[in-house]
C-alpha positions in Angstrom: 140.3 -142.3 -32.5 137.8 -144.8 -30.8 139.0 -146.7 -27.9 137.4 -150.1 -27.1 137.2 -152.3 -23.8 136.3 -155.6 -23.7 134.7 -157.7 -20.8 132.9 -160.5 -19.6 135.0 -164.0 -20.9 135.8 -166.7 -19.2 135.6 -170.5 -19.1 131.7 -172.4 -19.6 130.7 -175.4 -19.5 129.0 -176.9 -23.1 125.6 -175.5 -23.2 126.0 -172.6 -20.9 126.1 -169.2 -21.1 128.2 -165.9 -21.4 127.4 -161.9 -22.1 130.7 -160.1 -23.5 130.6 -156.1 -23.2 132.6 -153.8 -25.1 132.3 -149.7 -24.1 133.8 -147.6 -26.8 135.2 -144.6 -26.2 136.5 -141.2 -28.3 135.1 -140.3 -31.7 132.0 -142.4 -31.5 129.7 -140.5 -33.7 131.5 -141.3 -36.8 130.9 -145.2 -35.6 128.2 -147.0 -37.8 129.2 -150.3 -36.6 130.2 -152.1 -34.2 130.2 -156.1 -33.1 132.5 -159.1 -32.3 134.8 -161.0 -34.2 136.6 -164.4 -33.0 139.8 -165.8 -33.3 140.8 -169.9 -32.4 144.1 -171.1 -32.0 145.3 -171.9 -36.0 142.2 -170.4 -37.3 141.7 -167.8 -39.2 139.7 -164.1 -37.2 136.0 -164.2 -38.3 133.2 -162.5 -37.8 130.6 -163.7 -34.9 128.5 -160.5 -35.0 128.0 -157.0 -35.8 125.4 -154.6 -35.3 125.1 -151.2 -37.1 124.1 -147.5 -36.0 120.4 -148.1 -37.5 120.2 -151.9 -35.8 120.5 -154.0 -38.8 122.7 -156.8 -37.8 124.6 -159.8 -39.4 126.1 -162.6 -37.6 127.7 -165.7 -38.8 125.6 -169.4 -39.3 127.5 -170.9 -37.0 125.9 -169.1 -34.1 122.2 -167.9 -35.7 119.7 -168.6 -33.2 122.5 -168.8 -30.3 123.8 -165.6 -30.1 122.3 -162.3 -29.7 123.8 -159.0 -30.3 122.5 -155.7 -29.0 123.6 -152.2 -28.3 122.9 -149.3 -25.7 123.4 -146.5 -27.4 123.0 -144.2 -24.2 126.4 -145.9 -22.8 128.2 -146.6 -26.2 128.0 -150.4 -25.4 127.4 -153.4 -27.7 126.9 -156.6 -25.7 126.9 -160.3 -26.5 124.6 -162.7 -25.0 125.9 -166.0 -26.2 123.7 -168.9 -25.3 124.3 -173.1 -26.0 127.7 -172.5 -25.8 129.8 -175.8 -27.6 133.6 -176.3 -27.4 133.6 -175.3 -31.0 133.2 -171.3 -29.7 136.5 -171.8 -27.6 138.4 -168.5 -29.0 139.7 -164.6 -28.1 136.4 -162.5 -29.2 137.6 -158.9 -30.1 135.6 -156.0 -30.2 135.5 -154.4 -33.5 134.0 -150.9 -34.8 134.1 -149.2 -38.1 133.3 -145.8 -40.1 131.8 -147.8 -43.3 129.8 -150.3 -42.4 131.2 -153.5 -41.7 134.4 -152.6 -42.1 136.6 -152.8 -39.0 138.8 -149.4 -38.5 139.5 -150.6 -34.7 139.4 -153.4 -32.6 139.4 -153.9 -28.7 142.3 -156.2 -26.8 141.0 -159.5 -26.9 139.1 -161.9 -24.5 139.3 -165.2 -23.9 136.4 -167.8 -24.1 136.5 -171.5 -23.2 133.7 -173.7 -23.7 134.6 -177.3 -22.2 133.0 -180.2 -22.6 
């Protein structure tokens, strides 16, 4: 089993910034990935970014050149720097992680991000 925590949301103005963390915990050398997903009221979840074991990464268009995802391997901790926040990133970001890669097997509680404008 791999445990995830989540933290660093909260409420942004448009065109500021945030850093989510998310420290995993438990069988972590079978993880290859792990990375964020996002989830806005009536919406279907999607991905935002994920980063795997060898540091290839993928993230979605909507927030290429924006967002930056990164991992400390030492602390089994993946981080998200998101920069030029808009209202349209208002959402719960879960944590995700995965044995095959980018395939989520476990994902964190939830945290909230609002972006007003």
């Amino acid at each position: 089993q791999v445990q995830l925590v989540e933290s660093g949301g909260g409420l942004v103005q448009a065109g500021g910034s945030l850093r989510l963390s998310c420290a995993a915990s438990g069988i972590i050398f079978r993880v290859n990935h792990m990375g964020w997903y996002r989830q806005a009221p009536g919406k279907q979840r999607e991905l935002v970014a994920n980063i795997a074991s060898d540091g290839i990464t993928k993230y979605a268009d909507s927030v290429k050149g924006r967002f930056t995802i990164s991992i400390d391997n030492a602390k089994n901790t993946v981080y998200l720097q998101m920069n030029s926040l808009k209202p349209d990133d208002t959402a719960v970001y879960y944590c995700n992680a995965g044995w095959t890669r980018w395939i989520t097997d476990y994902w964190g509680q939830g945290n909230q991000v609002t972006v007003s404008s």
